[in-house]
C-alpha positions in Angstrom: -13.1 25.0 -70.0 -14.5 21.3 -70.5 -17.5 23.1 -73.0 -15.2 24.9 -75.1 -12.8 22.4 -75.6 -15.5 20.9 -78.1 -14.9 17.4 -78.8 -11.1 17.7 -77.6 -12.3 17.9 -74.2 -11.7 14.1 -73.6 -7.8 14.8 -72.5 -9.0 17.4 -69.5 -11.7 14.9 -68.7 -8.5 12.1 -67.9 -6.8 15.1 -66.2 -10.3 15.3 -63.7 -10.2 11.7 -63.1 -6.7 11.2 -62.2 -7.8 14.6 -59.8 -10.3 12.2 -58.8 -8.2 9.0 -57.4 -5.7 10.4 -55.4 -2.7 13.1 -55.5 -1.3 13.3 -58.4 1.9 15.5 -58.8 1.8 18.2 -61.7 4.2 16.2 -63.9 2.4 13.7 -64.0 -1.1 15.4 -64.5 0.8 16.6 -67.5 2.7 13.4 -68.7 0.1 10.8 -68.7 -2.5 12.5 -70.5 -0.2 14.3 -72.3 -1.5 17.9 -72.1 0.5 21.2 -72.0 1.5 22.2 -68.7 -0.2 25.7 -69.3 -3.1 23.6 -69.9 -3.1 21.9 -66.7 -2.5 24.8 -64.7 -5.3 26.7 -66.1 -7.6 23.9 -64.8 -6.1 24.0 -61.5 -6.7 27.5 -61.8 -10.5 26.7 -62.8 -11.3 24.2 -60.1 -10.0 26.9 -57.2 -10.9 25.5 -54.1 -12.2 22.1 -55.3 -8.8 21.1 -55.6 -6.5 20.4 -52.7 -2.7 20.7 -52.8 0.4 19.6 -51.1 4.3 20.7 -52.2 3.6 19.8 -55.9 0.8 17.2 -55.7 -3.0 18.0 -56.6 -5.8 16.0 -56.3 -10.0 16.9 -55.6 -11.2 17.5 -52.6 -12.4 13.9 -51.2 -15.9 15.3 -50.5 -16.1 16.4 -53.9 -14.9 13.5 -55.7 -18.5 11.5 -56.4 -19.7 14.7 -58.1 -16.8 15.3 -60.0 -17.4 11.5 -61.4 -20.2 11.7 -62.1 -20.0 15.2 -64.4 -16.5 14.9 -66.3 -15.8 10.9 -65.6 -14.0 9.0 -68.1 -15.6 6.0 -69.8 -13.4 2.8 -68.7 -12.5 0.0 -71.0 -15.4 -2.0 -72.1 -16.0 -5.2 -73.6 -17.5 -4.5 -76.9 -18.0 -8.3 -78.0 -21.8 -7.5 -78.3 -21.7 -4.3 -80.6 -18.7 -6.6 -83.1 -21.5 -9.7 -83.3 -24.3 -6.8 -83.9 -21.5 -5.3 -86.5 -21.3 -8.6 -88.5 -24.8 -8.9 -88.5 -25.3 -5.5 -90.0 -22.5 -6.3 -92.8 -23.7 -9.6 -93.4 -27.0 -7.7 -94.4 -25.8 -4.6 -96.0 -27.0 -4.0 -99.6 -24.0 -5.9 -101.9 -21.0 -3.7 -102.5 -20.9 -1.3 -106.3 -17.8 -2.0 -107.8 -19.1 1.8 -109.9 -18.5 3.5 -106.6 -15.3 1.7 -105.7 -17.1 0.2 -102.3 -15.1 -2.3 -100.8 -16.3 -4.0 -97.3 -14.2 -2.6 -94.3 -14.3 -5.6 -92.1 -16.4 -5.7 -89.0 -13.2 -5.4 -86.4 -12.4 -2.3 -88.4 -15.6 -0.9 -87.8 -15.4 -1.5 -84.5 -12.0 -0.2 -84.3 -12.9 3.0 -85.9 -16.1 3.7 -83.2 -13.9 3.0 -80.1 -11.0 5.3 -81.7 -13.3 7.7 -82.2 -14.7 7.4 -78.9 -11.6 7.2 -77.1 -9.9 9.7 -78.1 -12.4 12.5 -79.0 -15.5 13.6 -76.1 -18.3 12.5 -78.4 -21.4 13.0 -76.1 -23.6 15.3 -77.6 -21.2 16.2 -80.5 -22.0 15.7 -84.2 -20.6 13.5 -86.4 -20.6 13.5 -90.0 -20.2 10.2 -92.2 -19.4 11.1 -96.0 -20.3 7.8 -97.1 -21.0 5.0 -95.0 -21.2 1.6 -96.6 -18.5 0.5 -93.8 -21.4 0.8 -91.4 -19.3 3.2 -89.0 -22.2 5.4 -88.3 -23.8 2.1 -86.7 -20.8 1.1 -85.1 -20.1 4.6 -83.5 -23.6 4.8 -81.9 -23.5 1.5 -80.4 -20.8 2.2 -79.0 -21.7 5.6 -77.5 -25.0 6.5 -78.5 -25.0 10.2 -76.8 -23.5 11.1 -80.0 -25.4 12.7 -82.6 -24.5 11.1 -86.1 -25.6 12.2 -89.9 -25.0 10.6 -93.4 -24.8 11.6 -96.6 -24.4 9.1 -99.3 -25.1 8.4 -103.2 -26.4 4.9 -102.8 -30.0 5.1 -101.7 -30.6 1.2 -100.9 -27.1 1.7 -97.8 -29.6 5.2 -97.1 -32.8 2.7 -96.5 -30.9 0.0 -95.0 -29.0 2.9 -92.0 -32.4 4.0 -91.5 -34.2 0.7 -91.1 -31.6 0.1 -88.1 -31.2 3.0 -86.7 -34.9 3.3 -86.4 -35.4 -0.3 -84.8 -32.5 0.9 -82.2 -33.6 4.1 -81.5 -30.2 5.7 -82.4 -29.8 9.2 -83.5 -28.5 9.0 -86.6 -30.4 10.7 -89.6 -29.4 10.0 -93.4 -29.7 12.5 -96.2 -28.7 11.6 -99.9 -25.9 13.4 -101.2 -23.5 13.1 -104.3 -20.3 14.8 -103.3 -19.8 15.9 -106.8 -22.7 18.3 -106.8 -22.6 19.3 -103.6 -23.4 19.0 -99.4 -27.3 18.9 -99.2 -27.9 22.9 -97.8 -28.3 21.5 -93.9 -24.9 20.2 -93.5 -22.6 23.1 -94.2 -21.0 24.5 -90.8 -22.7 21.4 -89.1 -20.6 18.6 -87.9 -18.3 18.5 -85.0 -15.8 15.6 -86.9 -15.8 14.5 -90.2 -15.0 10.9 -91.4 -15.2 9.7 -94.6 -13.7 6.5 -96.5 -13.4 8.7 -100.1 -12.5 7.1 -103.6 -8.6 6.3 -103.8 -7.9 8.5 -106.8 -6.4 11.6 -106.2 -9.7 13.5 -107.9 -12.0 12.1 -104.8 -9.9 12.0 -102.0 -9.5 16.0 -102.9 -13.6 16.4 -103.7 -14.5 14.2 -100.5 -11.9 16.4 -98.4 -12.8 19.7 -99.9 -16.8 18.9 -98.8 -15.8 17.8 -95.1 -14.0 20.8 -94.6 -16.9 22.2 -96.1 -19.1 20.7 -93.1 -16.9 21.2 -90.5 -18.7 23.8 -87.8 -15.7 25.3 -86.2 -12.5 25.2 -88.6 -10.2 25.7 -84.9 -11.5 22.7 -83.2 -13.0 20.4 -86.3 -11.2 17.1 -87.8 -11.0 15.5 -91.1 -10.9 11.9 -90.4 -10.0 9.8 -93.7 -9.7 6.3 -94.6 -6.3 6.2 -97.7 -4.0 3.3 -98.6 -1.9 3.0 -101.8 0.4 0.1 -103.0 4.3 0.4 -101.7 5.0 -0.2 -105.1 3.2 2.9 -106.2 4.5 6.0 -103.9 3.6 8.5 -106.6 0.0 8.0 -106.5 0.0 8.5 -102.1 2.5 11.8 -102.9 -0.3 12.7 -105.3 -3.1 12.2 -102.6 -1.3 14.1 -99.9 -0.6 17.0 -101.9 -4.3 17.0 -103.0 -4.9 17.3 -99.2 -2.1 19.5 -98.4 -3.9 22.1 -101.2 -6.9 22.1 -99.3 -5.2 23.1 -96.3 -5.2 20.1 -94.1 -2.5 19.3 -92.0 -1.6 15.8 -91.0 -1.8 15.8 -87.2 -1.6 11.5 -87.3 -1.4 9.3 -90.2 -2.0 6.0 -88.5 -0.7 2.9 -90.6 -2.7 0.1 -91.9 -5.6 0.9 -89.2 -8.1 0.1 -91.5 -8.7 -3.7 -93.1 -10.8 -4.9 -96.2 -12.5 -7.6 -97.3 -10.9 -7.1 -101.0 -8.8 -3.9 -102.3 -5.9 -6.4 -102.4 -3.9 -4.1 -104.9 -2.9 -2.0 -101.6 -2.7 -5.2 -99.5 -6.7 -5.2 -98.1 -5.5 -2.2 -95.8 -5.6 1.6 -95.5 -3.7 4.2 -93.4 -6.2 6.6 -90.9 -5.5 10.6 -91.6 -6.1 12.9 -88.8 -6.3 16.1 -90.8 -6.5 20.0 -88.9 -7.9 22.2 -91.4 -6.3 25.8 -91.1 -8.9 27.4 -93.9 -11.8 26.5 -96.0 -10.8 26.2 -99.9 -13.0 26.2 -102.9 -13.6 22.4 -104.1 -13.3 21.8 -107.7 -15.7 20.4 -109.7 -15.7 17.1 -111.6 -17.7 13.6 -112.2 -15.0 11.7 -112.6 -13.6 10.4 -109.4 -13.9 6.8 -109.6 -11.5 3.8 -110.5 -14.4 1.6 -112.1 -17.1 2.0 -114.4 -18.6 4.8 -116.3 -17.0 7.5 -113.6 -13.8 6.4 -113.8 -11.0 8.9 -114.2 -10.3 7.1 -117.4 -13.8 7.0 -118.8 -14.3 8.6 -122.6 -18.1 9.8 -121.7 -20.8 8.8 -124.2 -20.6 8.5 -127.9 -21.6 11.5 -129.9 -24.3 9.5 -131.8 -26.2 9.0 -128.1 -25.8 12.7 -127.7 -26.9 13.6 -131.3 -30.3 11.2 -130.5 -30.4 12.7 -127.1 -30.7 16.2 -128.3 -33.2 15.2 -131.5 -35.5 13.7 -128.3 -35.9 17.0 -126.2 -37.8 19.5 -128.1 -41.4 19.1 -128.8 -42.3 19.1 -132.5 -42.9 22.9 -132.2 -39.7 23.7 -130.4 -36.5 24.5 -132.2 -33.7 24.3 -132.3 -32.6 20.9 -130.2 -31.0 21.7 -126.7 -27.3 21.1 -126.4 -27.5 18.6 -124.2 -26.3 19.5 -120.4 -24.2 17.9 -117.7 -25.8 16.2 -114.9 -26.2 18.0 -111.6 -29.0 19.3 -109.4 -27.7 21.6 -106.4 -30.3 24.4 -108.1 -33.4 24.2 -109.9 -32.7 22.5 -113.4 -33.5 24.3 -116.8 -35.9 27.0 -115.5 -37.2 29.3 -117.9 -36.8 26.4 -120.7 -39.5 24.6 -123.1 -37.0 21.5 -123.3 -34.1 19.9 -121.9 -31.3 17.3 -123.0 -29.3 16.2 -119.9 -26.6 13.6 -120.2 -27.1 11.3 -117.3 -24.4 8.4 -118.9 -22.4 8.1 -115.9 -25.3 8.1 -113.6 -24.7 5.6 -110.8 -28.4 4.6 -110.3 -29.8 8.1 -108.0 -29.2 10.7 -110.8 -32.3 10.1 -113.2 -34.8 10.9 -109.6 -33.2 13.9 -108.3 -32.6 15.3 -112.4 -36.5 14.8 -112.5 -37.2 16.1 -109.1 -35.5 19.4 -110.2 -36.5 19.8 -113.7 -38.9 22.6 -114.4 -39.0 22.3 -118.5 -42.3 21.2 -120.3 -40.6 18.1 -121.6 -36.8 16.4 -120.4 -34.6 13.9 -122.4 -32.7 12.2 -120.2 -29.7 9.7 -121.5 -28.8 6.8 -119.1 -27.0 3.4 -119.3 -29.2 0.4 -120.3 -28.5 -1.4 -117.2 -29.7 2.0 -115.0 -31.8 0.2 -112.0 -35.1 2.8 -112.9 -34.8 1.9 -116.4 -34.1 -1.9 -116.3 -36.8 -3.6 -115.4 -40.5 -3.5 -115.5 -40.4 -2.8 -111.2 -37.5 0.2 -111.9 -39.9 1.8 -114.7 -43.1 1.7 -112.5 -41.1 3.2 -109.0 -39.8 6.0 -110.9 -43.0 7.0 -112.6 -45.1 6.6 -109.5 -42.7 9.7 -107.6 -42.9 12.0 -110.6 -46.5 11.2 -111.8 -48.3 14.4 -111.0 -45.0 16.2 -112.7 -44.3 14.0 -115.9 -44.9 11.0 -117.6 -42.4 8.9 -118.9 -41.2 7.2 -121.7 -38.6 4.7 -121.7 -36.7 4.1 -125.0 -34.2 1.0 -124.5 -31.3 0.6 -126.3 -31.7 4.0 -128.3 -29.4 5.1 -129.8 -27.4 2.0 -129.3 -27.6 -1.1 -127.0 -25.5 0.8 -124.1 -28.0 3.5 -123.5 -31.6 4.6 -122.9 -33.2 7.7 -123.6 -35.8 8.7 -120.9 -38.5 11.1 -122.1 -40.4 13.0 -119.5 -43.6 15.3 -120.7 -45.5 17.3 -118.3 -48.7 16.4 -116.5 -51.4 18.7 -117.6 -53.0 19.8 -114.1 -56.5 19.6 -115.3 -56.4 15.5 -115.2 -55.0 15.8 -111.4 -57.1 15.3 -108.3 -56.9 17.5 -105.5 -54.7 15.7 -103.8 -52.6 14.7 -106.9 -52.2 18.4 -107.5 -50.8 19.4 -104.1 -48.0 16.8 -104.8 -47.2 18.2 -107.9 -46.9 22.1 -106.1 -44.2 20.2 -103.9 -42.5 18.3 -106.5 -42.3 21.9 -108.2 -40.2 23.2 -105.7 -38.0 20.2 -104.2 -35.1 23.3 -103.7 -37.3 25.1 -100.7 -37.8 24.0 -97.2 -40.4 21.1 -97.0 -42.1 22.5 -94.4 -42.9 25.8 -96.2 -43.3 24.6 -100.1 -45.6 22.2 -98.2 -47.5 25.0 -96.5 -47.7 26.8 -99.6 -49.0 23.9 -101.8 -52.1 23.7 -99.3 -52.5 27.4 -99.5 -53.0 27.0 -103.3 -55.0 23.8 -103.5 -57.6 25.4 -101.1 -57.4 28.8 -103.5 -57.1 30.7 -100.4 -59.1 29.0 -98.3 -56.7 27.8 -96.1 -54.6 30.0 -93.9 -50.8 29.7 -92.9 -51.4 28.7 -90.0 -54.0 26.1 -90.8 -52.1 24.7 -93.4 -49.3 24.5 -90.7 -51.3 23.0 -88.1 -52.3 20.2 -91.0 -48.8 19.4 -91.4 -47.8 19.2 -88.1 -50.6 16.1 -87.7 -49.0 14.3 -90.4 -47.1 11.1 -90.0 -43.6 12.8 -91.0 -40.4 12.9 -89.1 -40.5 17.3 -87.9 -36.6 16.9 -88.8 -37.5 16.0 -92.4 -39.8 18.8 -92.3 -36.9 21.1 -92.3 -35.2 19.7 -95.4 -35.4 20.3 -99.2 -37.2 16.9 -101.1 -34.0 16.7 -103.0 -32.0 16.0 -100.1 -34.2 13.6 -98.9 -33.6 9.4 -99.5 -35.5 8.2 -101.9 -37.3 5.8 -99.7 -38.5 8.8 -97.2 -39.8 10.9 -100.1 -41.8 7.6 -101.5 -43.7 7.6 -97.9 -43.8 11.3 -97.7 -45.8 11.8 -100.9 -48.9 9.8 -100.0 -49.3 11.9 -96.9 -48.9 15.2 -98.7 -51.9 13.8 -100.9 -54.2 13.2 -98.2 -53.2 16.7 -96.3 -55.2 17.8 -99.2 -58.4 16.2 -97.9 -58.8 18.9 -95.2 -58.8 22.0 -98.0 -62.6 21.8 -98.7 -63.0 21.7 -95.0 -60.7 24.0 -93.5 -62.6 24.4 -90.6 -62.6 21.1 -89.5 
């Protein structure tokens, strides 16, 4: 009964334990955890003669109460003052907040509040959380405070990506990160994955609906699975929640708690520095509709105008080679399939990008030559250090050219051409057979790309056998390189290149 109860078998765990202190009449067994009577007589039912009775009063056999304990015990109150100092730390080092993707700092006591909420009221050991978003730091929070809990986020901003990792690692917490942007889709391993959802979306309508739509999407079991959301709105503006809630309420979701002002901010005084905590039951997966434009700030703000026609006009005269023709109509940015197969060239308008658009447009490009339009003041494009990163990743695919301030002094056009293979090493050109197919499984593109270096020399299984002696995570192994952070695919390229020093030698 406790194992399929999923992670709402905390309240029958509190039914054990008062079992476990003394008799307990059935009332009560029903009042103070407040489960259904039905509920508590099925357990009854379930412990047989475990459980003793008298008149109406239960409790577990004495002899067996230690065991009992020990295998469906409730967690006590604990003192937590060590995991909030750890939680300041963490936020005192967190990459600086992007006004572009509406972050504001939850405070430290609010993460905290948030992990032992979550702890308390759900049975977390051994489930799987899902953070859509994270630069609140919950995903840290949770873990410390029950670290039997298996956590996984997906964000948009690769430094918070790094920076989860970094900690995680030095804790030896199981959390794994995966870069995402909601817009274009969950990266193809989280789908039907996660146990409990929480995410702390964008406050317009547009990405509270996306941000919902995907952690439905997520969700494992629709029956038992939760939507946990972070919303607030002004009390002077009662429209804009109505609008919100109905966006939810279209998805599905109903509103099993809406718990006011749980959440506090460092900033986002417009709606008081606080936010209301949904606890949304899904009752169906929906379709989630499409959309860049979910932000309040910036160049993804609901009331952007997009880029002017001239930057598109020089963006498509950039794309073709001087023996293609006509120019490409230039595309919309997004990368959950292969980009512009079966093309010669490519215009892509990347003029909202947030800073991780340009990697993962190049990682999925398959055209001879790309034209990419991004804002001047795009991190891989804005300095001498941005330009040399992003060409070192796609080297064995393209090289680049950076044109600042063309058309205009808002935008720069980034022009990839193809790598000839001939001017590759051997190594070099088992990258480039990975980097050709960032959509497949790591482990197998991988495999494949040492099959072909060694021109059949190599078989699958010791191509396999190669990879499996690398230094990479096994988990990464079973993820596409455009779900990866940008960070893990920057150390996983130099060991694909020297996988490639075994082909000439297979049998060693």
């Amino acid at each position: 009964m406790v194992a399929e109860r999923g992670v709402h078998a905390r309240k029958l765990r509190e039914v054990l334990s008062l079992l476990s202190e003394d008799w307990h009449p059935l009332a009560d067994l029903v009042r103070l955890p407040a489960v259904p009577r039905r509920t508590v007589q099925d357990l009854l039912r379930a412990l047989g003669d475990d459980a003793e009775s008298s008149d109406d009063r239960y409790r577990i056999a004495p002899g067996l109460v230690a065991s009992y304990r020990a295998e469906f015990g409730v967690t006590g109150v604990r003192d937590h003052t060590d995991v909030l100092r750890q939680i300041l730390v963490d936020i005192a080092d967190v990459p600086p907040p992007l006004s572009s993707l509406d972050h504001v700092q939850a405070t430290a006591e609010t993460a905290l509040n948030r992990a032992v909420w979550l702890d308390s009221t759900y049975d977390l050991a051994g489930k799987r959380l899902l953070c859509l978003g994270d630069h609140d730091l919950t995903s840290l929070a949770v873990a410390a405070v029950n670290p039997h809990v298996s956590i996984t986020v997906v964000d948009l901003d690769e430094r918070l990506l790094e920076f989860i990792d970094s900690r995680a690692s030095a804790r030896g917490l199981d959390i794994r990160t995966l870069h995402c942007d909601m817009r274009f889709g969950l990266p193809t391993s989280v789908p039907e994955s996660a146990d409990l959802v929480f995410s702390d979306p964008p406050y317009t309508p547009e990405g509270m609906g996306l941000f919902a739509g995907r952690a439905v999407e997520a969700l494992a079991d629709i029956a038992t699975g939760r939507v946990l959301l972070a919303y607030g709105f002004s009390d002077r503006t009662p429209a804009l929640g109505l609008k919100v809630q109905q966006e939810l309420q279209k998805l599905g979701l109903v509103f099993e708690a809406i718990l006011p002002a749980f959440h506090r901010f460092d900033g986002a005084q417009a709606i008081g520095s606080a936010a209301d905590l949904y606890v949304c039951r899904p009752t169906g997966r929906r379709a989630v509709a499409g959309g860049t434009r979910i932000y309040t700030h910036g160049a993804q703000s609901v009331e952007s105008s997009g880029p002017a026609k001239e930057a598109l006009a020089a963006l498509s005269d950039l794309a073709p080679r001087p023996e293609s023709s006509p120019p490409p109509k230039p595309r919309a940015a997004g990368w959950a399939e292969p980009v512009g197969k079966g093309a010669a060239s490519l215009a892509v308008d990347l003029s909202a990008d947030p800073g991780p658009w340009l990697l993962r447009t190049l990682l999925s490009s398959s055209p001879a030559r790309l034209a990419c339009l991004v804002p001047n003041n795009h991190p891989a494009v804005s300095s001498e250090a941005g330009q040399k990163e992003l060409q070192e990743l796609v080297a064995t695919r393209f090289k680049l050219k950076f044109l600042r301030n063309n058309p205009d002094a808002k935008t720069t056009i980034v022009v990839a051409d193809q790598v000839l293979t001939g001017t590759l090493s051997l190594g070099e050109r088992t990258v480039r057979e990975v980097l050709m197919k960032a959509h497949g499984k790591l482990r197998n593109v991988w495999r494949e790309a040492l099959i072909t270096a060694s021109q059949g020399l190599l078989t699958k299984k010791q191509a396999a056998e190669i990879i499996d002696n690398a230094e990479v995570a096994s988990d990464d192994l079973e993820l596409r390189l455009v779900d990866l952070p940008k960070h893990r695919i920057a150390a996983l390229l130099p060991e694909i290149s020297a996988s490639a020093r075994y082909v000439e030698r297979p049998e060693g």
